[in-house]
C-alpha positions in Angstrom: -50.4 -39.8 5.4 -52.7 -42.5 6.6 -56.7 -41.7 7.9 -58.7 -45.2 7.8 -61.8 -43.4 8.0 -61.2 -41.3 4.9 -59.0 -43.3 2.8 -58.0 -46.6 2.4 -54.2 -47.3 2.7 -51.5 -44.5 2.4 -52.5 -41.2 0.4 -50.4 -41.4 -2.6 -49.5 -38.6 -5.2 -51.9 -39.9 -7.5 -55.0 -39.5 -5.5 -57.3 -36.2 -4.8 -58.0 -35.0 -1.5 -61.2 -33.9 -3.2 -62.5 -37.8 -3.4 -61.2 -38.6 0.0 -64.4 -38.5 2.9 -62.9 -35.9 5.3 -64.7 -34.8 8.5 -63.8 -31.9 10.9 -62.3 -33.5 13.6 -60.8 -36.7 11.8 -57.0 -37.6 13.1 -54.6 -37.9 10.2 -51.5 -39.8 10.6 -48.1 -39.4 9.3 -45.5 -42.4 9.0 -42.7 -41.8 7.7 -38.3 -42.2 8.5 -36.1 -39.3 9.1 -33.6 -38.5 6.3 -30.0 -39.6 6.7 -28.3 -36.6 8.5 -25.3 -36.3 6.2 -21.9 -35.6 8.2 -20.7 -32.4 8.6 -17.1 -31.9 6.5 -16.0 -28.7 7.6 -15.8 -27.0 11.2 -17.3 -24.2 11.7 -15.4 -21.2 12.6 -16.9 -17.7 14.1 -16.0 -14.7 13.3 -14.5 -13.8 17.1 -12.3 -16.8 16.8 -10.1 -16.0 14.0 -6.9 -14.5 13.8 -6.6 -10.3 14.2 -5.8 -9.6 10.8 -8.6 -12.4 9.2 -11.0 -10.7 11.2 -9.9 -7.3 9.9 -10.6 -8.8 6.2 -14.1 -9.9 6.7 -15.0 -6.8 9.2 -15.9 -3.2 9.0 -13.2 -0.8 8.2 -11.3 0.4 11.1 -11.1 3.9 11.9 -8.2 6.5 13.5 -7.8 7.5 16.8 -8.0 11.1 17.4 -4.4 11.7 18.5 -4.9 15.1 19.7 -7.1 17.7 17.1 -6.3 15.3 14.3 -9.5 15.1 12.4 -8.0 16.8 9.4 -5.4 13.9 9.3 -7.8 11.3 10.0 -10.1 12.3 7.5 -7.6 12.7 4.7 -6.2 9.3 5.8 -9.9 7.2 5.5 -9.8 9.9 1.8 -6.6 7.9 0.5 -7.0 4.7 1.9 -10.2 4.1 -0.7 -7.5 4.1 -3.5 -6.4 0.6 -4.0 -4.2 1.5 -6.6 -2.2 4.1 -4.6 -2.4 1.4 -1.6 -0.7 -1.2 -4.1 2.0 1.5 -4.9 2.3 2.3 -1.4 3.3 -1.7 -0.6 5.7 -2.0 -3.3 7.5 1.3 -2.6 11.2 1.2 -1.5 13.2 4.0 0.1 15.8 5.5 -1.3 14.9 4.0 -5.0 16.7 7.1 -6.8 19.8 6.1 -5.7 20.4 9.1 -2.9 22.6 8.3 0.1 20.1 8.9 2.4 16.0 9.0 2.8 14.4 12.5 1.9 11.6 14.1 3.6 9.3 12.8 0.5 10.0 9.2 0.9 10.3 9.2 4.9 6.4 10.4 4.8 5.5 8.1 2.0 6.9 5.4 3.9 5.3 6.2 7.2 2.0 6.5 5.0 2.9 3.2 3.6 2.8 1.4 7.4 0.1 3.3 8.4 -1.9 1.8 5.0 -0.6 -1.7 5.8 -1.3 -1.8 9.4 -4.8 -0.3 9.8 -5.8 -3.3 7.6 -5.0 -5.3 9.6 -6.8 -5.1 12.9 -10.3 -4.2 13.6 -9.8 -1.4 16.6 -9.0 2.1 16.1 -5.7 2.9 14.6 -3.7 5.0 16.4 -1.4 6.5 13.0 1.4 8.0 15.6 4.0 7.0 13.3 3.0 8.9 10.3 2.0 12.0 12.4 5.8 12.1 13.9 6.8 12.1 10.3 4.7 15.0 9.0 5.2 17.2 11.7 9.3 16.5 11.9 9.1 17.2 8.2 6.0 20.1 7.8 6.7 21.9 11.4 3.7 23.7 10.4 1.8 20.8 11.9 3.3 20.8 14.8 2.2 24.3 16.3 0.6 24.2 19.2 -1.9 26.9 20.9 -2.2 27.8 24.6 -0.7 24.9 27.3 0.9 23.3 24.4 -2.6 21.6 22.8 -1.9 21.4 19.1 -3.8 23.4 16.6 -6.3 22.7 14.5 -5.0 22.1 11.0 -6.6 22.5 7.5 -7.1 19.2 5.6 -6.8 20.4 2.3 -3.4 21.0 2.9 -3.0 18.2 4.4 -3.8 16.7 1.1 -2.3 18.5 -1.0 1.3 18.5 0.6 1.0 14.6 0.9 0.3 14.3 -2.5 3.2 16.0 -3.5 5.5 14.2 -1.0 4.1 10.9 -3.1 4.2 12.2 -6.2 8.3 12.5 -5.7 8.7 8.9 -4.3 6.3 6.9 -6.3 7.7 6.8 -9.8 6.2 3.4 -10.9 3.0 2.2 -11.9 2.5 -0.4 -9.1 -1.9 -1.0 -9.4 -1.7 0.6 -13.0 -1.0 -1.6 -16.7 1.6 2.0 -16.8 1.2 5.3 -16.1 -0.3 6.6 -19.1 2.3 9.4 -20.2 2.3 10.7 -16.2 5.4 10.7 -14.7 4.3 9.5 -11.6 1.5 7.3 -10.1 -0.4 9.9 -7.9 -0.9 12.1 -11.2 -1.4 9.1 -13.1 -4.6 8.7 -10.7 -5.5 12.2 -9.8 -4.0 14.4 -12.7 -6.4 16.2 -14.7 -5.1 18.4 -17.2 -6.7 22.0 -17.1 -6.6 24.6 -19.6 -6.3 27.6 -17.5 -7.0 31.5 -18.5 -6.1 34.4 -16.5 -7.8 37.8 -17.6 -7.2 41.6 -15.8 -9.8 42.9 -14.2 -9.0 46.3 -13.8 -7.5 46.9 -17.5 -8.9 45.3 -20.4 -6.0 45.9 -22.4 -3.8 43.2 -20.7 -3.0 40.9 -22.5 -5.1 37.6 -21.4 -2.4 34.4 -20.2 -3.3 31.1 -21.0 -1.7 27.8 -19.7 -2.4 23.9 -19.8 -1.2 22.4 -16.0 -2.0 19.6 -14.3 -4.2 19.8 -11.3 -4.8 17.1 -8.6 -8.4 17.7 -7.7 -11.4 19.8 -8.0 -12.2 22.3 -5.6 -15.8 22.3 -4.8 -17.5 25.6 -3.6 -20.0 25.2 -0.7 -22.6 28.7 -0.9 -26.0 29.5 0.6 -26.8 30.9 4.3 -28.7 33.6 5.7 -28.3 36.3 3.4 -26.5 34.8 0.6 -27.5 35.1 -2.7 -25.7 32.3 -4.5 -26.7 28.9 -3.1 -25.5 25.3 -4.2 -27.7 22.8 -4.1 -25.8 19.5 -6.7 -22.1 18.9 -6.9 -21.9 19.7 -10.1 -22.9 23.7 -9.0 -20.2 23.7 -6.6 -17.3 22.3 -9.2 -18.5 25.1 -11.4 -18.3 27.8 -8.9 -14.7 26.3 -8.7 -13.6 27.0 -11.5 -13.3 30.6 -11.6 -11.5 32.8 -8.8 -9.9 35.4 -8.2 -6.4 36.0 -7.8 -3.7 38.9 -7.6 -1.0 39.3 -9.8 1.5 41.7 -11.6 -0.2 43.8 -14.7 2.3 44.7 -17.3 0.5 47.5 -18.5 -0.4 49.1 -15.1 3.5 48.1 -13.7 1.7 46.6 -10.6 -0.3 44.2 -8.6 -3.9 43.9 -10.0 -6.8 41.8 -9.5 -7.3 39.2 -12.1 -10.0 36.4 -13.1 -8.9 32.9 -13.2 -11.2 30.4 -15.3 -10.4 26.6 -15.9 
């Protein structure tokens, strides 16, 4: 910074602006060079020009197309693609691994599932899992019904869920994204077992006999209550596990030689 009429010579670190004789008004001057411009080493690259499946990586998820009143499949596909773990054991899984002549029902979905996994990863536009849905409903013709002028139903996801998981429960028998499978004997209960110690008590006679079990579960049901009217309402998750818990079921009663209403408590 050079100003002749306040300073002598160049300001330098050492000196106070405080002893320096500056005026409103005075022009200040500053002399310098321009730092080298050091050359660029790598090109850049945007995100729009890379490869499909590199864009995929560094992008949003993509989602499913609606294929026809498929939300309950979409939804429990986006549910199962946030486990890497079963997406590793998907990758690695080979048909036909328990020696059979031919592909069961089990391993044709969890194959299907295993393309529709690998593929949606791989491109940032909506997935259109056509493949997999083929699969279930050749294999679950439940699926497949159709309502007036042939538009199929709408389907329930939880059993969407449920009957996938047993499907992969029969196919993928090794720990692929575990260390091992930690005394399960496959890897879908080694992620999503829980053992539950499960009581069943007669409402209409106390004098059966209460049945107790340990299974294994693979999830928690969570009870959604409240409404107009209602006088149980759930307001945090952990009211709606509980409500879970207990139901009610129907059931032989050995003492009154028929069906009877029962409480079920885990």
């Amino acid at each position: 910074l050079s100003c002749p009429k306040a300073w002598k010579g160049q300001l330098l670190d050492t000196m106070s602006l405080s002893d320096c004789k500056l005026k409103d008004g005075m022009l200040i001057m500053l002399i310098g060079s321009a730092d080298t411009v050091v050359a660029q080493t790598t090109q850049v690259v945007f995100v729009e020009d890379l490869p499909e499946e590199e864009r995929a990586a560094v992008s949003l998820p993509a989602g499913f197309q609606n294929l026809g009143n498929t939300c309950y499949m979409n939804s429990t596909l986006q549910c199962l693609r946030g486990v890497p773990e079963l997406k590793e054991g998907l990758h690695a899984f080979t048909p036909g691994q328990d020696g059979a002549a031919s592909i069961g029902g089990s391993d044709m979905l969890t194959q299907a599932l295993a393309k529709t996994m690998y593929e949606v990863d791989r491109t940032t536009n909506a997935y259109a899992p056509g493949d997999f849905l083929n699969i279930l409903r050749q294999i679950m013709p439940q699926f497949a019904e159709t309502g007036p002028g042939g538009i199929p139903k709408q389907q329930d996801a939880e059993e969407l869920l449920s009957t996938t998981m047993s499907s992969l429960s029969n196919s993928l028998k090794t720990a692929h994204g575990l260390a091992d499978l930690g005394g399960a004997s496959n890897l879908v209960d080694a992620l999503f077992g829980l053992e539950m110690e499960v009581k069943d008590t007669c409402d209409e006679c106390p004098e059966e006999p209460s049945v107790s079990e340990t299974r294994t579960d693979r999830k928690l049901t969570c009870f959604i209550q409240g409404g107009g009217g209602s006088t149980a309402h759930v307001d945090h998750l952990h009211e709606g596990v509980k409500l879970g818990l207990t139901e009610k079921i129907e059931k032989i009663s050995s003492v009154l030689g028929r069906e009877a209403v029962w409480t079920r408590t885990s």
